[in-house]
Structures are given as structure tokens and as C-alpha cells.
Biopython code that builds the backbone (N, CA, C, O; Angstrom):
import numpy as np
from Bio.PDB.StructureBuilder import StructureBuilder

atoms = [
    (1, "UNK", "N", (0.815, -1.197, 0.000)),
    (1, "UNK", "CA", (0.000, 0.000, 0.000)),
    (1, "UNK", "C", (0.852, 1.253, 0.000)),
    (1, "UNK", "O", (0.473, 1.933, -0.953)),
    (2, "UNK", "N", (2.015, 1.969, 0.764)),
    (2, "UNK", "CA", (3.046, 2.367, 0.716)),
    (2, "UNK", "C", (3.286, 2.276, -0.429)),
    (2, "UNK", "O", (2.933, 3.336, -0.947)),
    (3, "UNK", "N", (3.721, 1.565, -1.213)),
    (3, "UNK", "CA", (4.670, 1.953, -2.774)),
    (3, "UNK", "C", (3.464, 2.438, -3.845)),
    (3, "UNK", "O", (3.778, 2.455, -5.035)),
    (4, "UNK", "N", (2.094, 2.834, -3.468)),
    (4, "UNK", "CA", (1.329, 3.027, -3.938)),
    (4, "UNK", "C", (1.179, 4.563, -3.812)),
    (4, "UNK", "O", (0.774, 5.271, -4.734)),
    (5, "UNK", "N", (1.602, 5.093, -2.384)),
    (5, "UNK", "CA", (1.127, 6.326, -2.048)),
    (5, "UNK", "C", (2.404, 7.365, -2.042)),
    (5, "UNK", "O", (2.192, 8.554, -2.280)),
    (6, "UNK", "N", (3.542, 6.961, -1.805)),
    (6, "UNK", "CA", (4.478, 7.023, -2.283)),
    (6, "UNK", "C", (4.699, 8.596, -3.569)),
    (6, "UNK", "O", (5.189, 9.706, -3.358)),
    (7, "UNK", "N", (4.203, 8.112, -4.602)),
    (7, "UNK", "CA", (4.135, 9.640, -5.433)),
    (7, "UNK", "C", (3.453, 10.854, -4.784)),
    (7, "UNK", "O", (4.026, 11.944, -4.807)),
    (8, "UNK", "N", (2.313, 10.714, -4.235)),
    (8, "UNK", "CA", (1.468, 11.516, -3.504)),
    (8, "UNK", "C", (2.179, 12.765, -2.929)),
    (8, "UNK", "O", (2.000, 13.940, -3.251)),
    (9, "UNK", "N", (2.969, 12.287, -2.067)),
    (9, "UNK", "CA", (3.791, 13.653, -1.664)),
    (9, "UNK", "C", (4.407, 14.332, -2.708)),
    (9, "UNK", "O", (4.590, 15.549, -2.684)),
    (10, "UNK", "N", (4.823, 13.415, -3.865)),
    (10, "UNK", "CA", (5.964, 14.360, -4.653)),
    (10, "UNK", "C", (5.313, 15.161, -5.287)),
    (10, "UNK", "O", (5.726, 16.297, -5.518)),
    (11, "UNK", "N", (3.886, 14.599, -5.782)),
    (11, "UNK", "CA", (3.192, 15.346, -6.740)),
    (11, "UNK", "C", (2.733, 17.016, -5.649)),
    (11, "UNK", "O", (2.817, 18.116, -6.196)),
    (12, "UNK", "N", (2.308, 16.898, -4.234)),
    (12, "UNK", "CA", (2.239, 17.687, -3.737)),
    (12, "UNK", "C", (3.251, 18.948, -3.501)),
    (12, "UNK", "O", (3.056, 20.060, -3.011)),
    (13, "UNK", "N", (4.178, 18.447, -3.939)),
    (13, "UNK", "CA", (5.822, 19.592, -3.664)),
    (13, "UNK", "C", (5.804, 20.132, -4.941)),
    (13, "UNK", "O", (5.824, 21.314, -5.285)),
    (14, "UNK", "N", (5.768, 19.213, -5.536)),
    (14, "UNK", "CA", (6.408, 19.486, -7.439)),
    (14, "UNK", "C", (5.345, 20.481, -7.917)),
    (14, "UNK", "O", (5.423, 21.707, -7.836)),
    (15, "UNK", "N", (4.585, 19.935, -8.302)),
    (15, "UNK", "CA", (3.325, 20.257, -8.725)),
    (15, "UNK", "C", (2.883, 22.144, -8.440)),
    (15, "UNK", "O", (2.643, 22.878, -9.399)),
    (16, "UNK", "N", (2.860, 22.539, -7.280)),
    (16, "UNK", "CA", (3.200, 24.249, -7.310)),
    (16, "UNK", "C", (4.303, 24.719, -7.962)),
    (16, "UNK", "O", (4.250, 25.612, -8.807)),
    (17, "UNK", "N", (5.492, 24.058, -7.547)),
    (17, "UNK", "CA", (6.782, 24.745, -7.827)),
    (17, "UNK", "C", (6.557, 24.887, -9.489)),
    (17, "UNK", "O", (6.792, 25.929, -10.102)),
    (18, "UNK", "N", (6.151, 23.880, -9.988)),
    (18, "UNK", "CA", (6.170, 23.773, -11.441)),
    (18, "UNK", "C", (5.022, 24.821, -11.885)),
    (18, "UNK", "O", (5.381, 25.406, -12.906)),
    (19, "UNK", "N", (3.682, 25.259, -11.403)),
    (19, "UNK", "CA", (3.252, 26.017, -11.613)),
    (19, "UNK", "C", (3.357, 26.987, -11.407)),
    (19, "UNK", "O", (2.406, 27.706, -11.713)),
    (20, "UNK", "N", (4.991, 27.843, -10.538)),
    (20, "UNK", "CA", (4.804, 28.971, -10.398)),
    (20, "UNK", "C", (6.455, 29.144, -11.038)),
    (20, "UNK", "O", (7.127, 30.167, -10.912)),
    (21, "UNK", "N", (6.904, 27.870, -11.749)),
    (21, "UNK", "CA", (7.709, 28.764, -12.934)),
    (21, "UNK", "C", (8.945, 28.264, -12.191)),
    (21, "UNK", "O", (9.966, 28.813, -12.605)),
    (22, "UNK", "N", (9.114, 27.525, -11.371)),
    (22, "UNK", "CA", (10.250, 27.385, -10.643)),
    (22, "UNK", "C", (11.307, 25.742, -10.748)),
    (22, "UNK", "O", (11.110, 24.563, -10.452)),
    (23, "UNK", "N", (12.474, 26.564, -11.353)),
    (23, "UNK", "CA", (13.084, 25.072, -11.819)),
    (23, "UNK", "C", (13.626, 24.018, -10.513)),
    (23, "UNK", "O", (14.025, 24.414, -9.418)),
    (24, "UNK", "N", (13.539, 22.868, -10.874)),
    (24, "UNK", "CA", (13.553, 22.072, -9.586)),
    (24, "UNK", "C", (14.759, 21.736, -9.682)),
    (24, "UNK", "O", (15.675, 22.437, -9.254)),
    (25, "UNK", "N", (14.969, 20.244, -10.452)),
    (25, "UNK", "CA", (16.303, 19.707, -10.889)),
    (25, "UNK", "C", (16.586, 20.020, -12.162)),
    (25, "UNK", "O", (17.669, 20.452, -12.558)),
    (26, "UNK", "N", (15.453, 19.769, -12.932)),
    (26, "UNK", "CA", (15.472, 19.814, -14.152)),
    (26, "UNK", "C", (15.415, 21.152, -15.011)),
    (26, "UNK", "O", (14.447, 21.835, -14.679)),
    (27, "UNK", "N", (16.070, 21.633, -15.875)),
    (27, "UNK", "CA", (15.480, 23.284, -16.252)),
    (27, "UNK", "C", (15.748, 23.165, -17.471)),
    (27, "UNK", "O", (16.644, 22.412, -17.854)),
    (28, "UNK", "N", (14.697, 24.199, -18.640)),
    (28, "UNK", "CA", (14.930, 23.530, -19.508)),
    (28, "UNK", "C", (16.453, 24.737, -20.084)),
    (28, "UNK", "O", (16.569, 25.041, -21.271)),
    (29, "UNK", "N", (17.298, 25.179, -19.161)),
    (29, "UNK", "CA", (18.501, 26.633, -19.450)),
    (29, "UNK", "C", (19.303, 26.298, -18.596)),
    (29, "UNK", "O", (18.523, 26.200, -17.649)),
    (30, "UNK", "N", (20.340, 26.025, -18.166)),
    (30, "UNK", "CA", (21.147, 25.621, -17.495)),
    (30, "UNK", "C", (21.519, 26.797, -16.666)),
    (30, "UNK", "O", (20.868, 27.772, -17.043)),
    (31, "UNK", "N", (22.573, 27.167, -15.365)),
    (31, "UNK", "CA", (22.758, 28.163, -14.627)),
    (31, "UNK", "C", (23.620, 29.114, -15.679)),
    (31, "UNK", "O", (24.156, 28.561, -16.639)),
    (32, "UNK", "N", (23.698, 29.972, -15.570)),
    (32, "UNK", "CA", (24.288, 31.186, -16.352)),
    (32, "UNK", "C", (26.479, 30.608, -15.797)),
    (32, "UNK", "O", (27.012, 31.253, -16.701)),
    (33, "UNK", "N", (27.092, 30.272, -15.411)),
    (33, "UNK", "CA", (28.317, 29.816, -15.100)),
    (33, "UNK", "C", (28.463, 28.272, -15.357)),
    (33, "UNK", "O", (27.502, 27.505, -15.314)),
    (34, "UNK", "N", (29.631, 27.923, -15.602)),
    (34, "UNK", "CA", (29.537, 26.929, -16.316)),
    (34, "UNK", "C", (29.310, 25.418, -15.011)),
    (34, "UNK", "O", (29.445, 25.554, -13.795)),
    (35, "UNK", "N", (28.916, 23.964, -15.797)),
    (35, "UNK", "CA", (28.719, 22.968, -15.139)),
    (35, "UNK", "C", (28.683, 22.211, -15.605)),
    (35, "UNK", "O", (29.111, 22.536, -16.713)),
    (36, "UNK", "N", (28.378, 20.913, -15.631)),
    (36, "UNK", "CA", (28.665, 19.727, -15.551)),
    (36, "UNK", "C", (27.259, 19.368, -17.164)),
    (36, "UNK", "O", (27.358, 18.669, -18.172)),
    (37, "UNK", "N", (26.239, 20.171, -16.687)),
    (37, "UNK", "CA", (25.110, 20.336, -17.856)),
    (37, "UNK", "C", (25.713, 20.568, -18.950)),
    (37, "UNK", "O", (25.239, 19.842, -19.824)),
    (38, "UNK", "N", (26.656, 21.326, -19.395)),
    (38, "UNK", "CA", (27.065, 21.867, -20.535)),
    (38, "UNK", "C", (28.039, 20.475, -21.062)),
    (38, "UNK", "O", (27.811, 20.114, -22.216)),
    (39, "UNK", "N", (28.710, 19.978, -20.570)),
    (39, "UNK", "CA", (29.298, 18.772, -20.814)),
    (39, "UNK", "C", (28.410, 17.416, -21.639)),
    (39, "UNK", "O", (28.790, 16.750, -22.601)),
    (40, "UNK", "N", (27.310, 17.335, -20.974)),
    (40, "UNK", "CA", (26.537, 15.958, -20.854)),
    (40, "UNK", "C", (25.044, 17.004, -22.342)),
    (40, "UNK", "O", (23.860, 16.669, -22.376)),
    (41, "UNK", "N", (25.611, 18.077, -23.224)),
    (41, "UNK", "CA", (24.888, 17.801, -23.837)),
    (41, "UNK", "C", (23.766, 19.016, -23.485)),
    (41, "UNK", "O", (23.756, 19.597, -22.400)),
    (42, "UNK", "N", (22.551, 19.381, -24.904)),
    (42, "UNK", "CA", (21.909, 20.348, -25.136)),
    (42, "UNK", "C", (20.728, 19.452, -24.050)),
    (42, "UNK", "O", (20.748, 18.260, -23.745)),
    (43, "UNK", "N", (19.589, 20.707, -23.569)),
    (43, "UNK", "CA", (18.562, 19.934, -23.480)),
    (43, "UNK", "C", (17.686, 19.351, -24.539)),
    (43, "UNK", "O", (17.914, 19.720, -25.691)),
    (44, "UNK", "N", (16.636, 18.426, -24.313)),
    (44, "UNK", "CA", (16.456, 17.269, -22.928)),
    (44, "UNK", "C", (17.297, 16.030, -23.151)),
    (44, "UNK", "O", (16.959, 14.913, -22.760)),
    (45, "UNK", "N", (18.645, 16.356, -23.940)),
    (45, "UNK", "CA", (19.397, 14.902, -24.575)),
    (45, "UNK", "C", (20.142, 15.099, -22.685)),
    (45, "UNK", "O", (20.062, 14.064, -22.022)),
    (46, "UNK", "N", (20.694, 16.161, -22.070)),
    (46, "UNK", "CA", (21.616, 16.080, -21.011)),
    (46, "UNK", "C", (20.503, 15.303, -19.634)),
    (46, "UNK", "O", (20.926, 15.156, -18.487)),
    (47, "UNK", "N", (19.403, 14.986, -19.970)),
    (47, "UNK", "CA", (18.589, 14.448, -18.855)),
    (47, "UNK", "C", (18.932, 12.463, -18.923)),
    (47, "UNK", "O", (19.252, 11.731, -17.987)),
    (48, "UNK", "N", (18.710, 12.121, -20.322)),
    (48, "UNK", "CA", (19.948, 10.974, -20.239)),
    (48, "UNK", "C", (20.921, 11.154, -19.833)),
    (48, "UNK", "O", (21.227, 10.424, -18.890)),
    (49, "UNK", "N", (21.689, 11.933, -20.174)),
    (49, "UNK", "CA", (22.982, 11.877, -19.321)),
    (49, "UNK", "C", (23.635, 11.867, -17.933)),
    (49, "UNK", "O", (24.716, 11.418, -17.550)),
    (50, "UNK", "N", (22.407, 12.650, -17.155)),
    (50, "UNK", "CA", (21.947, 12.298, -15.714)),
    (50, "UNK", "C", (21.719, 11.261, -15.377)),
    (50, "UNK", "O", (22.187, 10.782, -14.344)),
    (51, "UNK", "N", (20.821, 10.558, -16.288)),
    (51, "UNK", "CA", (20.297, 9.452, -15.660)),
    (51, "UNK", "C", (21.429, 8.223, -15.735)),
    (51, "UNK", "O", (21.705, 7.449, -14.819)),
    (52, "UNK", "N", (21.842, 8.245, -16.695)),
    (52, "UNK", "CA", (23.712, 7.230, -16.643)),
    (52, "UNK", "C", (24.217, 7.395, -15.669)),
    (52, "UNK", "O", (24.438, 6.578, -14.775)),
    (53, "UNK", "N", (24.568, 8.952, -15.750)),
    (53, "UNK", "CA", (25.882, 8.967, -14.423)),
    (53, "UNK", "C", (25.299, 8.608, -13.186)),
    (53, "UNK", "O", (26.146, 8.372, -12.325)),
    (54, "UNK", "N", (23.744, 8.453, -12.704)),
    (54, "UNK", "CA", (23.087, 8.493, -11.508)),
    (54, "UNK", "C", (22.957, 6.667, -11.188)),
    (54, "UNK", "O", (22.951, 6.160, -10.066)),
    (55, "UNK", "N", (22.851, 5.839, -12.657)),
    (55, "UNK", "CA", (22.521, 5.371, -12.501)),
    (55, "UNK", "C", (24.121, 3.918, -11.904)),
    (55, "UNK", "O", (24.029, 2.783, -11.436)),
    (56, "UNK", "N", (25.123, 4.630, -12.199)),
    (56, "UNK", "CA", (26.593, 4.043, -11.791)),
    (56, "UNK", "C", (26.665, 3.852, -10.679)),
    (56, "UNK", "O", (26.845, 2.687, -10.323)),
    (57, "UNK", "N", (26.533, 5.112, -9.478)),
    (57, "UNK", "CA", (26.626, 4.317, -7.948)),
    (57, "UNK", "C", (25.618, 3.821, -7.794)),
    (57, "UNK", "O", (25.854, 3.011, -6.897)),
    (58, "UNK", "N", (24.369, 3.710, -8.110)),
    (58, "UNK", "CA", (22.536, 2.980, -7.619)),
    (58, "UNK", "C", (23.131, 1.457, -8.003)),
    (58, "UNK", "O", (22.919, 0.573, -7.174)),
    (59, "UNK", "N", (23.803, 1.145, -9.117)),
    (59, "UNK", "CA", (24.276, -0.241, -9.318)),
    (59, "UNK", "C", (25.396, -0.523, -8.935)),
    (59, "UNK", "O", (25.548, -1.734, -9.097)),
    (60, "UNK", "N", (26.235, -0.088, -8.531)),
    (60, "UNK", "CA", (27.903, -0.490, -7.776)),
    (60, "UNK", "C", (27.663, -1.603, -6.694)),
    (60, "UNK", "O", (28.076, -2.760, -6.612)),
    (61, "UNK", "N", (26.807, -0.804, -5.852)),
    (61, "UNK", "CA", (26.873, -1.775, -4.558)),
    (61, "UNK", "C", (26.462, -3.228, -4.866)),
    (61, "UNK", "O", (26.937, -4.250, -4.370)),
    (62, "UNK", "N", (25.456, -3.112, -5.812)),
    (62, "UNK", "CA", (24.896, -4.365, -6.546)),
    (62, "UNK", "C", (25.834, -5.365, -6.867)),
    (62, "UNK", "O", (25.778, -6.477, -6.341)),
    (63, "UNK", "N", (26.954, -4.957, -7.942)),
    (63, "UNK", "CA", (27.767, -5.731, -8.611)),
    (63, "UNK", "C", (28.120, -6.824, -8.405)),
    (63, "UNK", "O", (28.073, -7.743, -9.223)),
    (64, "UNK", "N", (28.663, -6.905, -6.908)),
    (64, "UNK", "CA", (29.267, -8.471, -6.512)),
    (64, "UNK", "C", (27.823, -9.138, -6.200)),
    (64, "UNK", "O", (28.015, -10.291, -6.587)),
    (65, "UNK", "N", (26.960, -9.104, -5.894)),
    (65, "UNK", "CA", (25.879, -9.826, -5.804)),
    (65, "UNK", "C", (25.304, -10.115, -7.280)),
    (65, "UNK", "O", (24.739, -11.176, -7.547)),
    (66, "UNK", "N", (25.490, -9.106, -8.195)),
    (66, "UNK", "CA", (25.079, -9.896, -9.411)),
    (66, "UNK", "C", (25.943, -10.476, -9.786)),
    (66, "UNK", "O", (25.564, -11.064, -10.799)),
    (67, "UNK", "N", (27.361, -10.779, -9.497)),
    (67, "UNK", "CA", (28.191, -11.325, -10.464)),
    (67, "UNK", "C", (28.247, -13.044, -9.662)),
    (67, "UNK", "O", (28.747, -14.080, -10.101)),
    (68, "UNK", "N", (27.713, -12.851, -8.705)),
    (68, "UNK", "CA", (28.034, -14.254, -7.840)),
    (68, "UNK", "C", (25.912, -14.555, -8.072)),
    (68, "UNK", "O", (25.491, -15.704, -7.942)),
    (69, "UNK", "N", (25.656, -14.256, -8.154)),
    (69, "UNK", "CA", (24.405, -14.669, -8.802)),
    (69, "UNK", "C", (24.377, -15.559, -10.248)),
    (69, "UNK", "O", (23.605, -16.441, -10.624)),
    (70, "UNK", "N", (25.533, -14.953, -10.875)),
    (70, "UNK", "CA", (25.579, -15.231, -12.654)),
    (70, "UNK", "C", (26.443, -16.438, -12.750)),
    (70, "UNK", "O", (26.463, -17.186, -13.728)),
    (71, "UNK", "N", (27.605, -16.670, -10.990)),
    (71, "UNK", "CA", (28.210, -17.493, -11.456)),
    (71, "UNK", "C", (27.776, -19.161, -11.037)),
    (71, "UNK", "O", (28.269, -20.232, -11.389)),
    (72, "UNK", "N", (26.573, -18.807, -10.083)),
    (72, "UNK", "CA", (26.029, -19.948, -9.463)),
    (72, "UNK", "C", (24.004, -19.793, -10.213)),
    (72, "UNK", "O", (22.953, -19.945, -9.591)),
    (73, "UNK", "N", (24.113, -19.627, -10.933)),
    (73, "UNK", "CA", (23.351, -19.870, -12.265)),
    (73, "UNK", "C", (21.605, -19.423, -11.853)),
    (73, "UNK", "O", (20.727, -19.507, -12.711)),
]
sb = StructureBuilder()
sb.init_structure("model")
sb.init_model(0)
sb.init_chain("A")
sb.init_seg("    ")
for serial, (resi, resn, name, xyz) in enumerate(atoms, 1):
    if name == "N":
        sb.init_residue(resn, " ", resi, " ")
    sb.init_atom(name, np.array(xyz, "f"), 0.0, 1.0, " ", f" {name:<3s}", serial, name[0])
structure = sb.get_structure()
């Protein structure tokens, strides 16, 4: 029930901010000084590019458990 209700809050945070014009993570102009955005690409191609680099430590810790998973079948 939890992984159900779960969005509920976000939509409650997001959801103004986005209607009153206010960039969260995502923007579609990057900060006026340079960053890491300008590297990874124009928008919305640099939002893949987030999602790669984000997605490297979320799977690290994983690794030895998948690799000893793969080797005992």
C-alpha cells in the first residue's frame, strides 16, 4: 500500500513549484556559469545523461551480488 502512495507527496511539492515557474532539478537553461550540464549535452538529450551517471553508484553496490548470482546460475 506504501509503494502506492508514495508519489502523492511528490506530486504535492512538485506540482506548485512547477506552476509557479520554478526550476527544480530539471530546467529547460542551465545556470548562467559553467557545469557539468554543458558537458553531458543540449537539453532534454543532457537528462539521459543524468540518468547514466546516476545510474553508476545505484548499481555499484549491486555488482558483486550480481556477479556471484551469474556465477552460481
Amino acid at each position: 500500500m506504501l509503494g502506492v502512495l508514495t508519489p502523492v507527496p511528490c506530486l504535492v511539492a512538485v506540482l506548485p513549484a512547477l506552476a509557479a515557474g520554478i526550476a527544480l532539478c530539471v530546467g529547460r537553461r542551465p545556470p548562467g556559469n559553467w557545469n557539468l550540464l554543458e558537458v553531458l549535452g543540449p537539453w532534454p538529450w543532457y537528462i539521459a545523461g543524468v540518468a547514466a551517471l546516476a545510474s553508476v553508484p545505484l548499481a555499484g553496490p549491486d555488482l558483486p551480488f550480481w556477479m556471484a548470482r551469474r556465477r552460481h546460475g
